[in-house]
N, C-alpha and C positions, 0 to 999 in steps of 0.2 A: 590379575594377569602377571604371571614371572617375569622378571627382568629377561630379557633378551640377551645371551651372553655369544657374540661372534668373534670376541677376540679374549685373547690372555689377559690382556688389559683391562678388558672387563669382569674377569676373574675376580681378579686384582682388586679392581674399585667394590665391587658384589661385597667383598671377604672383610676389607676394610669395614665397609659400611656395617656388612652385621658382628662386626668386632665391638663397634659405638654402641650397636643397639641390642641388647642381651635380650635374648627371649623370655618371656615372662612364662614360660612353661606350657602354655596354654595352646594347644591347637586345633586350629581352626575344622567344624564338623563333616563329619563325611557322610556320603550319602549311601544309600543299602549296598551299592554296587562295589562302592571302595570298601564298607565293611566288610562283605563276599571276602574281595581280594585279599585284604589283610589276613584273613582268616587263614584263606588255604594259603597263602605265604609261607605264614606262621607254622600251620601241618607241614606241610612240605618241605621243611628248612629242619623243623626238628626231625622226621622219620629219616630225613640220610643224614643226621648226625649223631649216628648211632657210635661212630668208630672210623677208627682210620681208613680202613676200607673203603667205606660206604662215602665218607669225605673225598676222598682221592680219586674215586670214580666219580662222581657227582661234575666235577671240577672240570676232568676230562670231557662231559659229555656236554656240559655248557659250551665247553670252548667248540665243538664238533661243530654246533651248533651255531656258534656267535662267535667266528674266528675273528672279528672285528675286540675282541673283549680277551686283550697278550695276558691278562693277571691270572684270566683262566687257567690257560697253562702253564704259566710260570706257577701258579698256587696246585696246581695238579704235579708238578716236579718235586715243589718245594715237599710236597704230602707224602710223596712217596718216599723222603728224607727222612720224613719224623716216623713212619711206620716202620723202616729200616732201622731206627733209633731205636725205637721201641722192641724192634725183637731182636736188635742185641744184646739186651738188660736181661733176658732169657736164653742165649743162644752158647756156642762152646768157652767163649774167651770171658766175657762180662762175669757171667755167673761163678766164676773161678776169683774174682779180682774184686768184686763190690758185694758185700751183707745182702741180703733178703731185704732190710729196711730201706739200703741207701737205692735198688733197683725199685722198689716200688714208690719212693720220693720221685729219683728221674721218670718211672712211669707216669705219675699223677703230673707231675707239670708239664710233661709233652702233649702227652689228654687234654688238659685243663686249656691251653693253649690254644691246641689245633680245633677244640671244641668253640674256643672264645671266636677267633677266627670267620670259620665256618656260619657260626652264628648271627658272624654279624655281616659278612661279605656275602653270602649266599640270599638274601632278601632283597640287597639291591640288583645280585645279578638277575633274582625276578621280577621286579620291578622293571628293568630294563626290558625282559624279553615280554612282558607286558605291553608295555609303550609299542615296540615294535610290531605285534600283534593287531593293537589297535589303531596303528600307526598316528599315533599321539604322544605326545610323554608325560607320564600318571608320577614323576618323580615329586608330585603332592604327599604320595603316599609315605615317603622316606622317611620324614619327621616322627611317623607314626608305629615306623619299625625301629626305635633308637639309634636309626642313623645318624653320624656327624652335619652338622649344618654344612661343614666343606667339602663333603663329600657328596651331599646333593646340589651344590652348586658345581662341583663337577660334572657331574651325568650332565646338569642341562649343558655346561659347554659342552661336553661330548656329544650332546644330540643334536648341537649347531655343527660344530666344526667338524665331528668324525676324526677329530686328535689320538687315536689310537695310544699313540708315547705317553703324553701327557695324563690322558685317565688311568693310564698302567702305574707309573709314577706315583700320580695322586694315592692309587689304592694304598701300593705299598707304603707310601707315609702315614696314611689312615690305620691301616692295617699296624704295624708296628707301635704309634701313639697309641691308638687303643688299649693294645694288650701291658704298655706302660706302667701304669696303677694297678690294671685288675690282676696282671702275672708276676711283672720282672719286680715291683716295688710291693708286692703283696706281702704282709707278712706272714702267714704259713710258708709258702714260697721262700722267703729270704731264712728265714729257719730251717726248711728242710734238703732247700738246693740254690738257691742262689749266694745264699750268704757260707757255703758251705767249705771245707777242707775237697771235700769227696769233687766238687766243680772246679777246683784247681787241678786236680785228678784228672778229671777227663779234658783241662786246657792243655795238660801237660801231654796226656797221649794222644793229643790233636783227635779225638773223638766227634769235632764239629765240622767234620768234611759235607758238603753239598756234591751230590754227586748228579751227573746228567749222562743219563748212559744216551749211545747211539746208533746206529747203524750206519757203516760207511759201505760205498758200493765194493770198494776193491778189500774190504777183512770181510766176507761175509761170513767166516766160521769164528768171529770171536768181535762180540760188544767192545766199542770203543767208549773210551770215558771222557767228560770235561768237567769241569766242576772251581769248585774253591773252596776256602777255609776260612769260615767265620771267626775274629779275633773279637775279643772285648763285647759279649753276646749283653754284656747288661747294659751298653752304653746305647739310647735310643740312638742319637747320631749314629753311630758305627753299621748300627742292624738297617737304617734307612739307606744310609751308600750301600751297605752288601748286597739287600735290596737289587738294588738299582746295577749294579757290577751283574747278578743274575740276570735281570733283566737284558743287559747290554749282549750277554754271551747268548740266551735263545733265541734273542729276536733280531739281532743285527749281523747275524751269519748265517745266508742262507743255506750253508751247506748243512750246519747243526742243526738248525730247524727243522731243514727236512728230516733228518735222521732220527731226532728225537720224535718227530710223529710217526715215525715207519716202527720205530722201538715200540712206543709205547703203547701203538695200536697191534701190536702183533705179542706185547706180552700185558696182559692184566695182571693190574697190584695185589700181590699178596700178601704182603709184609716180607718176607722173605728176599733175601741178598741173592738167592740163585735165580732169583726174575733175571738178573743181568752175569754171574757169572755161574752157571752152574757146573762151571769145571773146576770152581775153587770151593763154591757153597751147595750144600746138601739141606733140603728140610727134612730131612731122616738123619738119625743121629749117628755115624758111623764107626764110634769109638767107644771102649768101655771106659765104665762111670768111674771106677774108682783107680785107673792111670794115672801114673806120673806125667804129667806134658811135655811133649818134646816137640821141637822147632818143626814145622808143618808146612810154612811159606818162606819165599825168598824169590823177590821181586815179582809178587801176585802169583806166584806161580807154584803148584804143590810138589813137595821135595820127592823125590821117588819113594813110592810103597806108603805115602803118608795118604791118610781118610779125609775126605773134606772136612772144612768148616762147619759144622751146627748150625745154621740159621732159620727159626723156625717159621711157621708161616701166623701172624697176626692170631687168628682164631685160635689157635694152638698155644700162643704165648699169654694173652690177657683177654679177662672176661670185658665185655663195654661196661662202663664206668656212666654212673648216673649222676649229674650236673645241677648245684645250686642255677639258678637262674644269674645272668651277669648284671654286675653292679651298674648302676645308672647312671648317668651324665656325658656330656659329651667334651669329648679332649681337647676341642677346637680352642685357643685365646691367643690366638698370636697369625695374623696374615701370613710375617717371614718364611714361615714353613712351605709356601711356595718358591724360595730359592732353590731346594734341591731339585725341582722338576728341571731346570737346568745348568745345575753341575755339573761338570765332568768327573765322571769316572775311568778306569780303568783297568781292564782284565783281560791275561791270556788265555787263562783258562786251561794252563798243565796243573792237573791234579791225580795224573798215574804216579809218579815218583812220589810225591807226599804222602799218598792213600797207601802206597806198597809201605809204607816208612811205619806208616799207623801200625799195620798189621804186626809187622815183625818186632814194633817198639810194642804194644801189648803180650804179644807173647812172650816175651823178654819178660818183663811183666808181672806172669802168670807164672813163669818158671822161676823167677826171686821169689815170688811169695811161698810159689811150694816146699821150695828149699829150706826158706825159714821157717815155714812151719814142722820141717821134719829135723830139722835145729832142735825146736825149744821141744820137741818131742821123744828127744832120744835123752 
């Protein structure tokens, strides 16, 4: 019989206690029924994580679903960041400014990532809609999907309390530890982009914008943005507040909340930047190939007679990418990591003037390099 967890406190003492007592590895048998579940879990977790797409929809549709479960869509926003990442490594400005080698480095570790992610958060959110199904909680099964031990001690408080904040929280701590060792400290990784010249590059041109577009009732002819700018992407600390600062921006403003459901039910992820402005961004390419670049934006807005932005759509820019299986063990050795569930954070959440700053600072960019290279050409 599970401990009974109705308060924090009981968290608390749970987390402790299996700090003392390390699992010997061994767990305990399942009967045909949990074998059943585990199985199609398991199918069903791998066939949508085919790709950013198939990930970012998935996300959305849970959350449609089980609006009780904010990670949902906070991890459904967040996806739609890394597929926008990913087809700028393809689209008009990127492919001007970064080698063929250094865009397919940042491709494979945004993959590798949102794949590690996916695979491991998407079996507790079934698990969950399990439980509730059978209106029981089967979070016996956790253990047996290389879930963190603190992370199934969270579901059951959440199945007592209904803490919403609290399991959002938890995720993203989980969520970030995890990817820890198997990404940010991995060493392919640290050789091909984390330890790199090319990732001071993209700190430099503030490349790591989080963008949350929106619908306000009174602009209905043009998406509003909110967002922020990830600093210090390899320090776990920094990435669990940022976490948490997102968090704080979708789900504690109901005016954004609404909006960003109104967005994002009315435009499906494409990978493409013109999901949200297609008056800046084009997935047609509408410039010739071999032009000199000239200045195209100025304060998000395109200079007269200038052709959109290149932003191509996911399919178009990268084939899906097939995945070693993730490395084993769980990240769990330390209870404290329940302090962040109640830190304070803070965020406004202007990110038009930074994001305008991006654009016109890479193009700047694009047009130094061009120059120098018709320099060492003449």
């Amino acid at each position: 019989m599970p401990f009974l967890l109705d308060s924090f406190s009981d968290v608390k003492k749970e987390l402790k206690k299996k700090m003392k007592k390390k699992s010997s590895g061994l767990l305990p048998c399942l009967s045909e029924n949990d074998k059943q579940c585990i199985h199609h879990i398991r199918e069903q977790t791998r066939q949508l994580n085919q790709n950013n797409i198939a990930r970012t929809q998935a996300y959305f549709q849970f959350y449609l679903k089980h609006p009780e479960i904010h990670w949902a869509l906070l991890g459904h926003m967040v996806s739609r960041n890394v597929g926008w990442n990913m087809t700028d490594l393809k689209g008009e400005l990127l492919t001007k400014l970064l080698p063929e080698r250094d865009q397919i480095a940042f491709f494979s570790f945004l993959e590798r990532g949102s794949w590690l992610i996916f695979q491991d958060v998407y079996p507790q959110f079934l698990v969950y809609d399990l439980s509730v199904r059978c209106s029981q909680e089967m979070f016996h099964l956790l253990p047996h999907l290389s879930t963190s031990t603190f992370m199934e001690t969270l579901w059951r408080y959440f199945w007592h309390s209904g803490d919403s904040y609290t399991l959002a929280i938890a995720t993203v701590i989980n969520e970030q530890s995890y990817l820890e060792k198997r990404l940010i400290q991995n060493n392919h990784f640290k050789n091909t982009v984390t330890g790199t010249v090319s990732l001071k590059m993209y700190d430099f041109l503030r490349l790591n914008n989080i963008l949350f577009p929106y619908c306000e009732e009174e602009k209905r002819e043009k998406t509003s943005l909110v967002g922020a700018t990830s600093r210090h992407f390899t320090s776990l600390h920094e990435r669990i507040l940022f976490g948490k600062k997102l968090y704080s921006l979708l789900f504690q403003r109901e005016k954004i909340l609404a909006g960003v459901m109104k967005w994002a039910h009315e435009r499906p992820h494409t990978g493409s930047r013109k999901d949200y402005w297609p008056d800046l961004f084009n997935d047609v390419n509408e410039s010739f190939p071999r032009s000199l670049y000239k200045r195209r934006v100025k304060n998000c807005v395109l200079r007269k007679g200038a052709e959109r932005l290149y932003s191509p759509p996911l399919k178009y820019a990268w084939p899906n990418t097939p995945h070693e299986d993730a490395e084993s063990g769980d990240w769990f050795e330390d209870w404290h990591v329940l302090d962040y569930i109640h830190k304070e954070v803070s965020l406004n959440g202007e990110i038009l003037n930074n994001y305008c700053k991006t654009l016109e600072t890479i193009e700047l960019a694009v047009m130094a390099k061009e120059a120098l290279l018709l320099r060492e050409e003449e």
